[in-house]
TORKOL-4160 file (C-alpha; in steps of 0.2 Angstrom, whole numbers, padded with zeros to 4 digits, m for minus):
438
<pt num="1" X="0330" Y="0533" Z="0649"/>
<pt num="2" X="0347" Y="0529" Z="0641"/>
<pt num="3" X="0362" Y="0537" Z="0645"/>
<pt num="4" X="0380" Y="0544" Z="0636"/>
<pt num="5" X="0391" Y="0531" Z="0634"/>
<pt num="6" X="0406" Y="0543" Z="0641"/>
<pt num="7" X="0407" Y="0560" Z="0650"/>
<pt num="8" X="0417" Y="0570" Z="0655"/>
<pt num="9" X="0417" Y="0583" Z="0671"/>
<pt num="10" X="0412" Y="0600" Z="0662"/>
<pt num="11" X="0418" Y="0613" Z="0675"/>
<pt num="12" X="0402" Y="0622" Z="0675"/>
<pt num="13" X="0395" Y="0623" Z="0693"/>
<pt num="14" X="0378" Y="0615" Z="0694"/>
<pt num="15" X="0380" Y="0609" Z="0677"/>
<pt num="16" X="0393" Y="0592" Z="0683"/>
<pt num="17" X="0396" Y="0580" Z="0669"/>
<pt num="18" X="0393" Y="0581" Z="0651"/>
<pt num="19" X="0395" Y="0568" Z="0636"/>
<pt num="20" X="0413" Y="0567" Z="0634"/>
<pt num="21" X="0410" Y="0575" Z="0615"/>
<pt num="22" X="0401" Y="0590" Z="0620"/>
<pt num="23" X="0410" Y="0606" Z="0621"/>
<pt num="24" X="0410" Y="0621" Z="0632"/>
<pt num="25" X="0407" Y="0639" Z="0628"/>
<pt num="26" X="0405" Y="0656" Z="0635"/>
<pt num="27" X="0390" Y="0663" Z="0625"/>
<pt num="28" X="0400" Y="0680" Z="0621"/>
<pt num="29" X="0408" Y="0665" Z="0609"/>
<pt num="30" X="0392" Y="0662" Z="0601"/>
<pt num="31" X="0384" Y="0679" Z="0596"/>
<pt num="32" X="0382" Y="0698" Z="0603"/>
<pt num="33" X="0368" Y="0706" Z="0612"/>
<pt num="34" X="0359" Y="0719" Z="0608"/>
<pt num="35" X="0348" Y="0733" Z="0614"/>
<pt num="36" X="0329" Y="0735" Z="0614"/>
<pt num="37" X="0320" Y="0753" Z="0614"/>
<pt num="38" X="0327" Y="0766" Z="0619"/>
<pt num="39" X="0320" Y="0786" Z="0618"/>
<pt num="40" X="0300" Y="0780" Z="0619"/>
<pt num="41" X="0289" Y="0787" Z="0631"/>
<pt num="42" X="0271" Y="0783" Z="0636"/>
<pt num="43" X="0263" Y="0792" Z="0621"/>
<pt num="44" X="0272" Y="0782" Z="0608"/>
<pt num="45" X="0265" Y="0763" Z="0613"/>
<pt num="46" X="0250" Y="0756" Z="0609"/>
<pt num="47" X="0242" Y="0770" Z="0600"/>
<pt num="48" X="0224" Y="0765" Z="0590"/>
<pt num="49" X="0229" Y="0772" Z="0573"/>
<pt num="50" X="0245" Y="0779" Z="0566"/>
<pt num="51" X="0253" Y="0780" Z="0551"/>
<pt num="52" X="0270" Y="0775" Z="0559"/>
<pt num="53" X="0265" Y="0761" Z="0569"/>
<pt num="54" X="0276" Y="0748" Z="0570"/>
<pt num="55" X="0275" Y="0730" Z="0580"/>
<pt num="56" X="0288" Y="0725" Z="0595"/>
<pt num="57" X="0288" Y="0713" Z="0608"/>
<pt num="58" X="0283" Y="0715" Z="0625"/>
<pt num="59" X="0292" Y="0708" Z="0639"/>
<pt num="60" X="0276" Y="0698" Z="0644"/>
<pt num="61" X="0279" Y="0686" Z="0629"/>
<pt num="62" X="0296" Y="0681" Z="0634"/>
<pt num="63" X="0292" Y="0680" Z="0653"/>
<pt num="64" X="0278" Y="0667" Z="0646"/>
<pt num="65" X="0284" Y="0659" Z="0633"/>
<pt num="66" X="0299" Y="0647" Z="0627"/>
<pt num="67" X="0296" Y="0654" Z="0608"/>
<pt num="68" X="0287" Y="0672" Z="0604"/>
<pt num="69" X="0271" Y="0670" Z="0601"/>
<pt num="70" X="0268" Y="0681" Z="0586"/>
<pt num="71" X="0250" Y="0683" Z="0589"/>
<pt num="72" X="0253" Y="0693" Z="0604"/>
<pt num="73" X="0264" Y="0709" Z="0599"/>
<pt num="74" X="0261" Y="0726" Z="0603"/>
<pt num="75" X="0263" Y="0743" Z="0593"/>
<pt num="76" X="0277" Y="0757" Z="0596"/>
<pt num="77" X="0277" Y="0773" Z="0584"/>
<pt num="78" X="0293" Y="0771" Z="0574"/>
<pt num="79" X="0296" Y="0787" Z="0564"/>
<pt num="80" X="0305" Y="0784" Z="0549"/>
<pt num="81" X="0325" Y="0791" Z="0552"/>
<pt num="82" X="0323" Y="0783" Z="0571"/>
<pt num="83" X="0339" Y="0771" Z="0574"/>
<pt num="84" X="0329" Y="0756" Z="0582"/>
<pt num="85" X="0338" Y="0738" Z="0582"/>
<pt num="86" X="0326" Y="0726" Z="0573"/>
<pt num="87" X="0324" Y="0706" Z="0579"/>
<pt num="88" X="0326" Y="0691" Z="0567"/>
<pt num="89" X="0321" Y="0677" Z="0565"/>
<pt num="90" X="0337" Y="0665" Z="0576"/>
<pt num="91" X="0337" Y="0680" Z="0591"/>
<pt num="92" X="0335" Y="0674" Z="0607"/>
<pt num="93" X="0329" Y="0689" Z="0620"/>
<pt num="94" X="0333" Y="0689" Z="0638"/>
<pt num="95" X="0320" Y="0698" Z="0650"/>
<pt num="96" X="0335" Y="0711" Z="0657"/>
<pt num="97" X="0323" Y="0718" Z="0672"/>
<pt num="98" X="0309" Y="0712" Z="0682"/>
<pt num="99" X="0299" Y="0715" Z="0699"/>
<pt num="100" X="0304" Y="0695" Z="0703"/>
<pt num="101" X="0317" Y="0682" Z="0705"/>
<pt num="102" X="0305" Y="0671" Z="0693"/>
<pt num="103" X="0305" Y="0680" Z="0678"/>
<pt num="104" X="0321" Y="0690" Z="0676"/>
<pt num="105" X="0333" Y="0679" Z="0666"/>
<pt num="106" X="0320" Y="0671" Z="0656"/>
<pt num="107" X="0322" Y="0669" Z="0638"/>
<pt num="108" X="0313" Y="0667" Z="0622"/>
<pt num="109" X="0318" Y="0660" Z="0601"/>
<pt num="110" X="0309" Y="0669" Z="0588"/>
<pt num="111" X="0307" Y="0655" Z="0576"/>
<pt num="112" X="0295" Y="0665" Z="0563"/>
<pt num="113" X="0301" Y="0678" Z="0550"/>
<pt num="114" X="0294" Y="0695" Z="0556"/>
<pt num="115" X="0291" Y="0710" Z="0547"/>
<pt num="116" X="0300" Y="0727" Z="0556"/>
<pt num="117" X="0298" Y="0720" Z="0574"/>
<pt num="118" X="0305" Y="0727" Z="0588"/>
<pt num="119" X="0310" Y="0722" Z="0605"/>
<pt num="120" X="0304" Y="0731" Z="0622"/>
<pt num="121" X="0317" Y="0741" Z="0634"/>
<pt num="122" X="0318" Y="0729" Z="0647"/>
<pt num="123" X="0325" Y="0716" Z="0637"/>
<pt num="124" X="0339" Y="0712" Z="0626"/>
<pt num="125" X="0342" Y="0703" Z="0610"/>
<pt num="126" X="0355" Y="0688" Z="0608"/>
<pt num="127" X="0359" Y="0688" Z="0590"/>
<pt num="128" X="0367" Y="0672" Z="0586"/>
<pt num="129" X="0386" Y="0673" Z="0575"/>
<pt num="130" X="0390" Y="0655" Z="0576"/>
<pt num="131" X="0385" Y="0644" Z="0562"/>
<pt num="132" X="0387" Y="0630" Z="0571"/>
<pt num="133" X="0374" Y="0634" Z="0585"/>
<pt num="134" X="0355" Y="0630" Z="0583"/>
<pt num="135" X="0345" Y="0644" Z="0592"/>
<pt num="136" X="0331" Y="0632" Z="0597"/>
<pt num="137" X="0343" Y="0618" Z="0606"/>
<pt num="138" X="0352" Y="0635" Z="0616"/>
<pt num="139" X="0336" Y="0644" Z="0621"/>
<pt num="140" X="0331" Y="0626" Z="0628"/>
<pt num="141" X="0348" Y="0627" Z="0639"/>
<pt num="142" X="0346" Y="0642" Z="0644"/>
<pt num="143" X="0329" Y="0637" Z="0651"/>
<pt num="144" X="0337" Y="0621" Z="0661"/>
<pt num="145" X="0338" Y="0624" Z="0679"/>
<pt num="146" X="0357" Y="0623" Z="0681"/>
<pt num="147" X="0359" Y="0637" Z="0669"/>
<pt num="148" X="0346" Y="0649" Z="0676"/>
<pt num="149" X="0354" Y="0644" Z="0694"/>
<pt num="150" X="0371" Y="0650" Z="0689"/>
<pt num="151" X="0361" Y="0666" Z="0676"/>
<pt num="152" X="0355" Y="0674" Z="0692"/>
<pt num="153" X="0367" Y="0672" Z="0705"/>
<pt num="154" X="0373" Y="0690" Z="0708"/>
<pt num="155" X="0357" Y="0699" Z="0701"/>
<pt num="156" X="0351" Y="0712" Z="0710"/>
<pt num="157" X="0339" Y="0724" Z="0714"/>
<pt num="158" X="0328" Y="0735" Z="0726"/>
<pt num="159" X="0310" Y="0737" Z="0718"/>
<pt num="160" X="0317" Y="0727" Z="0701"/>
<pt num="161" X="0328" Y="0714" Z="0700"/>
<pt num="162" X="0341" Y="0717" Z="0686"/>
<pt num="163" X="0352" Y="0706" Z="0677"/>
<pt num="164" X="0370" Y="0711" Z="0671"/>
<pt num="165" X="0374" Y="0713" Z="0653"/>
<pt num="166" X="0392" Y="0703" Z="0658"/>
<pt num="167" X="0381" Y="0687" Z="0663"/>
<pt num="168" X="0373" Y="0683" Z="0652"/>
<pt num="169" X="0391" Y="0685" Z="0642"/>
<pt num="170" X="0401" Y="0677" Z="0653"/>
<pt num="171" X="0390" Y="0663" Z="0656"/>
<pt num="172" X="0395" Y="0645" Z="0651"/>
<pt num="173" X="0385" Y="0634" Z="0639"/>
<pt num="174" X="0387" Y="0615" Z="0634"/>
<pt num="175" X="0386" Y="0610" Z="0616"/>
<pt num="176" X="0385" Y="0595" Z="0606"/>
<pt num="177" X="0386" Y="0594" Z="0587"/>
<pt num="178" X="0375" Y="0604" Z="0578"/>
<pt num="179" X="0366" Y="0587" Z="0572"/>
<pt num="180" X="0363" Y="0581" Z="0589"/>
<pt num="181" X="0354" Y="0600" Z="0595"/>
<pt num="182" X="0344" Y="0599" Z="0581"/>
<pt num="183" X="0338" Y="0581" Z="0585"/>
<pt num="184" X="0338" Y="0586" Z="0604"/>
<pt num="185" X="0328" Y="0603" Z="0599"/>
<pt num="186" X="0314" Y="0591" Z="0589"/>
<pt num="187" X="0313" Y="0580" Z="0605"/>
<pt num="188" X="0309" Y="0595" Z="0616"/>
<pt num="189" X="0297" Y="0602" Z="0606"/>
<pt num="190" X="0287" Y="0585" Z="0606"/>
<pt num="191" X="0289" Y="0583" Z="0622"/>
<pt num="192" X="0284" Y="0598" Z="0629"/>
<pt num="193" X="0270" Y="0603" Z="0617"/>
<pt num="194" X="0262" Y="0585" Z="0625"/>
<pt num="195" X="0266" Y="0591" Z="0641"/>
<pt num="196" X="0258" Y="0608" Z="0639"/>
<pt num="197" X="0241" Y="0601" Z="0632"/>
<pt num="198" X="0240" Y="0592" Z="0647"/>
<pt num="199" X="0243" Y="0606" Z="0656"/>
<pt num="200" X="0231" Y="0619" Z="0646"/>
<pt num="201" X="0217" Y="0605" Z="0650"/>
<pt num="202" X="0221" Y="0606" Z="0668"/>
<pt num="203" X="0219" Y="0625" Z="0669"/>
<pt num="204" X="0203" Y="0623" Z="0658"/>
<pt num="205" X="0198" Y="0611" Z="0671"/>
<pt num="206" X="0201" Y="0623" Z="0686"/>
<pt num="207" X="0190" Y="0637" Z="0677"/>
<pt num="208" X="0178" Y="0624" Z="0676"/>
<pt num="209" X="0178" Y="0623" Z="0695"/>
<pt num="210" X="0177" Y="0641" Z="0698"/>
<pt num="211" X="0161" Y="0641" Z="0685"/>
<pt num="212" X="0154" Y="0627" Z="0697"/>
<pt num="213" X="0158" Y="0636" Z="0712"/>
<pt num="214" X="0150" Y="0654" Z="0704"/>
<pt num="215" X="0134" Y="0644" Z="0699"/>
<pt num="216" X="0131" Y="0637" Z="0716"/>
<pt num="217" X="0134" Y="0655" Z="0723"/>
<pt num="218" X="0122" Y="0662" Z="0709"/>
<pt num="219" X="0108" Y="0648" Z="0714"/>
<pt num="220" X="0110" Y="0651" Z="0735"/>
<pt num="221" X="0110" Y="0670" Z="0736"/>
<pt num="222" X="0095" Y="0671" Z="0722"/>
<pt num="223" X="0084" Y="0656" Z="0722"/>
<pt num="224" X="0087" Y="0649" Z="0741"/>
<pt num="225" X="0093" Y="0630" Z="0743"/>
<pt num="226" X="0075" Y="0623" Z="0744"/>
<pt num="227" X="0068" Y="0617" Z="0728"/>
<pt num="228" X="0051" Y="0615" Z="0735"/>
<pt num="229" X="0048" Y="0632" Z="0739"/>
<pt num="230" X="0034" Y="0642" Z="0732"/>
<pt num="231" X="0042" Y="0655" Z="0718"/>
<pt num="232" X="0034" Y="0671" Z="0715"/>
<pt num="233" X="0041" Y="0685" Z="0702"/>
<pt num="234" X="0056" Y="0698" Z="0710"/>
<pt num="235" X="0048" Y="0712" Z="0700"/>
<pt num="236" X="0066" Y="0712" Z="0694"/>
<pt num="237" X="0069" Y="0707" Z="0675"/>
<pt num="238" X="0087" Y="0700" Z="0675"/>
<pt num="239" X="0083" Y="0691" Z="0692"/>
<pt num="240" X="0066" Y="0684" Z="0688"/>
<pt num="241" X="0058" Y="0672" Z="0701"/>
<pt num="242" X="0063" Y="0673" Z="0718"/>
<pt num="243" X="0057" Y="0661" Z="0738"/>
<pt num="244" X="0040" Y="0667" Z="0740"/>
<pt num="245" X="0043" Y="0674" Z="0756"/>
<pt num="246" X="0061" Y="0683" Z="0751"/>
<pt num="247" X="0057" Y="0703" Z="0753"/>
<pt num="248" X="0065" Y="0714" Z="0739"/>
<pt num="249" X="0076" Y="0727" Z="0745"/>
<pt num="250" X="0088" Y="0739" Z="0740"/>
<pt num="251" X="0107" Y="0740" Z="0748"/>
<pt num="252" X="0102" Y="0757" Z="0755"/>
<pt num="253" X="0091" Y="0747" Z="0766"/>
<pt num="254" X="0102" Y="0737" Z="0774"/>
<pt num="255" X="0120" Y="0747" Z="0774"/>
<pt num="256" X="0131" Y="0763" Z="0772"/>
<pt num="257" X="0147" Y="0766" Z="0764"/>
<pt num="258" X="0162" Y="0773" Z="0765"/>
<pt num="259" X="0176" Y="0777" Z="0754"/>
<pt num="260" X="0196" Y="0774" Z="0758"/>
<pt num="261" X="0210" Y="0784" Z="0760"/>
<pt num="262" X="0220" Y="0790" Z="0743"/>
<pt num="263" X="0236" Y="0795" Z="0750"/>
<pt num="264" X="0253" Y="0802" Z="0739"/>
<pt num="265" X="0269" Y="0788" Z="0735"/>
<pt num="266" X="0279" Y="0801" Z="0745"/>
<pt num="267" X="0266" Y="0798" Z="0759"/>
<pt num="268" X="0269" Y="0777" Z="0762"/>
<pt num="269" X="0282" Y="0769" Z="0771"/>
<pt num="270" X="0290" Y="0755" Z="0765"/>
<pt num="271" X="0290" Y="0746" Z="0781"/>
<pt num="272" X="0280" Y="0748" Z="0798"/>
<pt num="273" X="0283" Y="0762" Z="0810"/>
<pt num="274" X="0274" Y="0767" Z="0829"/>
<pt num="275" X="0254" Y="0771" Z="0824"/>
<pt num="276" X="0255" Y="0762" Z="0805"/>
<pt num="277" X="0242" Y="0753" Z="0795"/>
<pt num="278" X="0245" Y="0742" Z="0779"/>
<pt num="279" X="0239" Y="0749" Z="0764"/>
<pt num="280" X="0227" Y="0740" Z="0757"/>
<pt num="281" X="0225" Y="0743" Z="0738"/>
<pt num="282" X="0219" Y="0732" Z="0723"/>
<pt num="283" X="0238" Y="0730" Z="0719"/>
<pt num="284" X="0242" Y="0724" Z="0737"/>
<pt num="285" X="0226" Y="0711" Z="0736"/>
<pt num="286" X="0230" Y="0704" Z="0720"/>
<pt num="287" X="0251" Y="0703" Z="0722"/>
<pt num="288" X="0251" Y="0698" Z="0743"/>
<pt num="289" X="0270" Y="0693" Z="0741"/>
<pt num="290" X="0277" Y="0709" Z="0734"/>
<pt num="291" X="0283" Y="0725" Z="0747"/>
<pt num="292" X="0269" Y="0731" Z="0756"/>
<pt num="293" X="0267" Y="0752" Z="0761"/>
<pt num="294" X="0262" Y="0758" Z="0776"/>
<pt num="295" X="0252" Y="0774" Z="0781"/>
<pt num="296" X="0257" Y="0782" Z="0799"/>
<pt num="297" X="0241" Y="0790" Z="0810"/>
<pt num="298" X="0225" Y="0787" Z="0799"/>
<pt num="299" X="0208" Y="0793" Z="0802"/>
<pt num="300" X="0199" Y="0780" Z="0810"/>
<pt num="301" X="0186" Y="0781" Z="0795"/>
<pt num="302" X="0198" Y="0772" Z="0784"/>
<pt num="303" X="0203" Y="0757" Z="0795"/>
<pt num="304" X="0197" Y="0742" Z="0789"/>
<pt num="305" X="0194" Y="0724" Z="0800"/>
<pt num="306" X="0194" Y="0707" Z="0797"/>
<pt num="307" X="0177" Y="0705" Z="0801"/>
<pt num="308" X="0173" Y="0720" Z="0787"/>
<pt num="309" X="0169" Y="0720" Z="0770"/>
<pt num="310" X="0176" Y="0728" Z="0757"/>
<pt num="311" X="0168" Y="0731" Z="0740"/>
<pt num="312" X="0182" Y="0738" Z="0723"/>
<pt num="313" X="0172" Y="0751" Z="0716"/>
<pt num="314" X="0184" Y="0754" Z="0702"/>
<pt num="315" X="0200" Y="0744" Z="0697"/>
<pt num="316" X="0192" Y="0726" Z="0700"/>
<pt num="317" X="0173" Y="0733" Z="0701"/>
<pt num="318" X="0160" Y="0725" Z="0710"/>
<pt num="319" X="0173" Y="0711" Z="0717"/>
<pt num="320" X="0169" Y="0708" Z="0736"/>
<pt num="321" X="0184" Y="0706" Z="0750"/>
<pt num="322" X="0188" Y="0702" Z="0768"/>
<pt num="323" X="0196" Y="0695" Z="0780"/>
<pt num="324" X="0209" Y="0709" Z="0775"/>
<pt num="325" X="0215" Y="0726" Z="0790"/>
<pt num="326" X="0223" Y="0740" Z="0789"/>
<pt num="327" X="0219" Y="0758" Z="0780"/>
<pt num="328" X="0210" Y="0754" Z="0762"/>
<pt num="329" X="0213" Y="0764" Z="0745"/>
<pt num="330" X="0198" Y="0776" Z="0738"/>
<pt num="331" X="0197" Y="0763" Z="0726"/>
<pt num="332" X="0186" Y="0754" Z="0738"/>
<pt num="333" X="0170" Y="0756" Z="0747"/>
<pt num="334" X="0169" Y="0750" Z="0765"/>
<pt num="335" X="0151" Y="0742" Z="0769"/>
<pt num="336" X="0143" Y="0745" Z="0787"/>
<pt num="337" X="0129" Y="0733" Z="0787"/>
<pt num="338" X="0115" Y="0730" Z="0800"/>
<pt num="339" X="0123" Y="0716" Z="0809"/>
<pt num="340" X="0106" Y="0711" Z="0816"/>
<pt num="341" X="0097" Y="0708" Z="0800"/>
<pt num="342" X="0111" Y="0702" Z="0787"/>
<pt num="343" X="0126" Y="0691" Z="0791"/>
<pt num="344" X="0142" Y="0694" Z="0784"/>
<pt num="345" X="0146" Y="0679" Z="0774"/>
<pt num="346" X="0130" Y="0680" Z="0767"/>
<pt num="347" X="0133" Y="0698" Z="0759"/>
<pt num="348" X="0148" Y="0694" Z="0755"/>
<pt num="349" X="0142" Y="0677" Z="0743"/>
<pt num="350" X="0127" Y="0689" Z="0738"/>
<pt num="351" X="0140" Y="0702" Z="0731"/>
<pt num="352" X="0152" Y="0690" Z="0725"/>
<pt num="353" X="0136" Y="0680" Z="0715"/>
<pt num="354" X="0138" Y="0682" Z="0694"/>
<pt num="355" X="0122" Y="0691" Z="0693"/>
<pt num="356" X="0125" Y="0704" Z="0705"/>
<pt num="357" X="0142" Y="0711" Z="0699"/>
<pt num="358" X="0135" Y="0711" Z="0681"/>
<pt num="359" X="0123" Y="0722" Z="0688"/>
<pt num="360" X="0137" Y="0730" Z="0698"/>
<pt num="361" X="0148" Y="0732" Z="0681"/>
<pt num="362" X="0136" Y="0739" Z="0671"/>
<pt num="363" X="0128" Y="0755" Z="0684"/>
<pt num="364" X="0149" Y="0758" Z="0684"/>
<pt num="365" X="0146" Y="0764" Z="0667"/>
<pt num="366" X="0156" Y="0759" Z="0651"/>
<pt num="367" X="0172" Y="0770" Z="0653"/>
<pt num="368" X="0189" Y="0761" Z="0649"/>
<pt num="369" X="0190" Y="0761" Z="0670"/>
<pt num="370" X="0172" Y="0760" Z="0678"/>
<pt num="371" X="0170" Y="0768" Z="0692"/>
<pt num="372" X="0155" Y="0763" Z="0704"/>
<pt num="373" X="0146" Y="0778" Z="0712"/>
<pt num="374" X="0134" Y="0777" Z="0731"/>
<pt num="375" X="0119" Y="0779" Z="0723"/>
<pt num="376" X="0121" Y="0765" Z="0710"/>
<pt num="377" X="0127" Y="0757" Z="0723"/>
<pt num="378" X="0114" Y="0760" Z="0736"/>
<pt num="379" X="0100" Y="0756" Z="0722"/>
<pt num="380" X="0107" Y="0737" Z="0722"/>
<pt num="381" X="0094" Y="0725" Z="0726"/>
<pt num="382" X="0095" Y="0714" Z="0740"/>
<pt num="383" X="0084" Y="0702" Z="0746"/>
<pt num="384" X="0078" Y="0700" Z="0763"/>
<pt num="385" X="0074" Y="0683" Z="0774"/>
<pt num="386" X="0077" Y="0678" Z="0789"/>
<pt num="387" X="0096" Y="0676" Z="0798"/>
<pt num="388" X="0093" Y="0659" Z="0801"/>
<pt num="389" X="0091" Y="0656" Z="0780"/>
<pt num="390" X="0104" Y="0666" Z="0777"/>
<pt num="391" X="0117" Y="0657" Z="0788"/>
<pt num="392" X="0109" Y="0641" Z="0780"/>
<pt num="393" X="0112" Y="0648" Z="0764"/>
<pt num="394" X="0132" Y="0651" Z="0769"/>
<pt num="395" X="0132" Y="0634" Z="0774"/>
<pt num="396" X="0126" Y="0628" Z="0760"/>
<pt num="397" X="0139" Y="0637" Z="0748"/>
<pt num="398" X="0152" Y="0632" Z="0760"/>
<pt num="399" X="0150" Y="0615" Z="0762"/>
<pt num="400" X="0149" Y="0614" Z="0741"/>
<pt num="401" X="0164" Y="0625" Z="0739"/>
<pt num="402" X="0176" Y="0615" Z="0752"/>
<pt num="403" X="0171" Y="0601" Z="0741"/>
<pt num="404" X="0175" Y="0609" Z="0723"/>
<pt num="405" X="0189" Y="0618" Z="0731"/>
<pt num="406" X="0198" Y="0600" Z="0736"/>
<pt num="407" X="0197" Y="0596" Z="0716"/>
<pt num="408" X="0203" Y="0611" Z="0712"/>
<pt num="409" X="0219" Y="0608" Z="0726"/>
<pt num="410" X="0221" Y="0592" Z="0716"/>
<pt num="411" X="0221" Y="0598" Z="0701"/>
<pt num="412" X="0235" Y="0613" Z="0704"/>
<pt num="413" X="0246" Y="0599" Z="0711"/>
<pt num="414" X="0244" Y="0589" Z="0697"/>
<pt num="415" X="0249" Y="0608" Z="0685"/>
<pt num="416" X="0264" Y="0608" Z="0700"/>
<pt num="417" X="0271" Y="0589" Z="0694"/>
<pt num="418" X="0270" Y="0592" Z="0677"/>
<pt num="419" X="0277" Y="0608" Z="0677"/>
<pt num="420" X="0290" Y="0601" Z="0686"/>
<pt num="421" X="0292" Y="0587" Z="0674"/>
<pt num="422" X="0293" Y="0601" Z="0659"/>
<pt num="423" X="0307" Y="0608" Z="0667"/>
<pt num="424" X="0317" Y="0594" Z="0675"/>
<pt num="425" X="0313" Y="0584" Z="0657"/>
<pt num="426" X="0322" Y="0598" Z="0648"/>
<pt num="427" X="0338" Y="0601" Z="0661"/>
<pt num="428" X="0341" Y="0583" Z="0661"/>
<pt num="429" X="0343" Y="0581" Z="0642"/>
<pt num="430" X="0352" Y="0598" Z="0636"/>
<pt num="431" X="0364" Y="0594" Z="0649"/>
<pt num="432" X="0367" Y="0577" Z="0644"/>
<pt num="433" X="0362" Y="0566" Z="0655"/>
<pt num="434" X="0348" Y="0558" Z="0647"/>
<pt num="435" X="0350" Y="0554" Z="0628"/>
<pt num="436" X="0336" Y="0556" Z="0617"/>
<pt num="437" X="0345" Y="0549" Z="0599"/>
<pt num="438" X="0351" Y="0532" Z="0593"/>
């Protein structure tokens, strides 16, 4: 990679050198910011059909994207005398407010002409005064890992982190001729659209995994592992042939359940006191780094263990967990087995199989949230064989899964180093130090 024949010393911390022709500005030099929503409650966002629909921005698409991606906006209802600030194309918008470090601070360009676009309440939009600035080559900057470094010291936060309006005014950019963004803007475009295919082919290659692993679990837990076992017909349409010897039984047959503790906010601790339990809720399962809650003196009825299983009847429905303790939401159904005819794994690679949470999903019913009931439940089939198959079974899956699960390590490294490479690619050139022109 070449280098700037000069430099000079920038004074921006974390920044260090820039070519000796760059200049150095504060971006309340370079434009204003403005506000997004304001007044709106619940009601008025995403609404199937009305007259005064209007699109906006969610914050989503700037936390996840270097440009907006106009094929993912939302609606807001926008009477006609409301005072709203509309985007343009050139605006850069800044995610304001955020539950985490990672996000708050990120920004987006809107390179397309939009029609009465709006922008959502956490954010603000940067709209850009300065002819001599190209919107692409200063939304790249404020991507690079020096300028987020010196953007986020001093935000701050409880339960959302938030970012100053003073900040992101006071903060200090490096520019070069406005021929030189323009050329640097194209390079980083190129650049990262290559980088980001090979990235989108990495993920599609991880859900590939996780089909493989699914259709090994689907095969285990409702054909057996021995492809010379005599078949004969389950008596169940959607799960045809089944081991000769495998008995068909219902869940009622083998287990009860139990229902979880739905408990008021006011109710939770924030951190652990004498006689708590974790909650455990969807939220907490799927977000294990954010605050947990605490509930003082449960019921024993509503303690879960390690060695347990817990079954989302709504929220995540028909999705099998464990190795998880403390007091579980009502969103969940706690499942005492018989211990001496079922192993644990087994259940839990039975429940967790394709076939079975389809069925799962649709006894829920087809309402917006489904909501799984006991009886539907309890009239689940199950299949009955000996514990020694069934431990086989668990091996079995196991042993294929360490093996798919090794790829799928690899494979995230490889996402890790090339995200990596996107950002460290982008720092290194909008700050100078690599030169991408003749």
């Amino acid at each position: 990679m070449k280098s700037y024949d000069t430099y000079k010393e920038s004074g921006i911390e974390w920044v260090g050198e820039i070519p000796s022709h760059w200049e150095e500005k504060r971006m309340r030099f370079l434009g204003y910011l403005y506000g997004g929503l304001s007044g709106k409650s619940a009601n008025d966002f995403n609404q199937l059909s009305n007259s005064e629909n209007k699109s906006f921005i969610p914050f989503t698409n700037i936390a996840n994207n270097l440009k907006i991606d106009v094929d993912n906006l939302q609606t807001v209802v926008i009477s006609e005398n409301e005072s709203q600030n509309k985007v343009q194309k050139g605006d850069l918008f800044f995610l304001m407010s955020s539950e985490n470090y990672e996000d708050v601070g990120k920004s987006a360009v809107l390179t397309s002409d939009l029609e009465e676009t709006y922008l959502n309440s956490f954010c603000k939009g940067f709209r850009i005064s300065d002819e001599n600035i190209v919107p692409e080559f200063l939304n790249y900057q404020l991507f690079s890992k020096p300028l987020r470094h010196n953007l986020l010291t001093g935000a701050n936060g409880f339960t959302r982190i938030n970012l100053k309006i003073d900040k992101v005014n006071d903060l200090r950019v490096t520019l070069p001729p406005q021929e030189e963004q323009t050329a640097i803007a194209f390079y980083l475009d190129r650049k990262t659209d290559e980088i980001d295919a090979l990235i989108a082919d990495k993920k599609r290659l991880l859900e590939l995994y996780e089909e493989e692993k699914i259709t090994i679990i689907n095969q285990a837990v409702t054909k057996g592992i021995d492809p010379k076992v005599k078949m004969k017909d389950s008596g169940i349409e959607w799960l045809g042939q089944i081991p000769e010897h495998w008995e068909v039984k219902r869940m009622k047959n083998i287990c009860t359940v139990r229902q979880g503790l739905q408990i008021s906010i006011e109710k939770r601790f924030l951190s652990k006191v004498d006689n708590s339990f974790e909650y455990i809720t969807i939220r907490s399962i799927n977000n294990p780094d954010q605050a947990k809650e605490y509930i003082e003196k449960p019921s024993p009825n509503v303690i879960c263990n390690k060695d347990d299983i817990l079954m989302a009847r709504t929220g995540a429905t028909g999705e099998p967990i464990t190795g998880v303790e403390g007091v579980f939401h009502n969103n969940f159904f706690l499942i005492d087995f018989n211990r001496e005819l079922v192993d644990k794994m087994f259940l839990f690679y039975f429940l967790k199989s394709g076939r079975i949470k389809e069925y799962l999903l649709l006894m829920a019913g087809t309402t917006t949230i489904p909501d799984l009931n006991h009886g539907a439940f309890y009239n689940t089939p199950f299949f009955q064989y000996s514990l020694e198959e069934q431990q086989s079974i668990v091996y079995h899956i196991e042993t294929e899964c360490t093996r798919i699960d090794a790829k799928i390590a690899k494979t995230q490294k490889l996402i890790e180093l090339l995200t990596e490479y996107r950002t460290a690619l982008i720092s290194e050139v909008v700050t100078g130090k690599i030169k991408v022109i003749d």
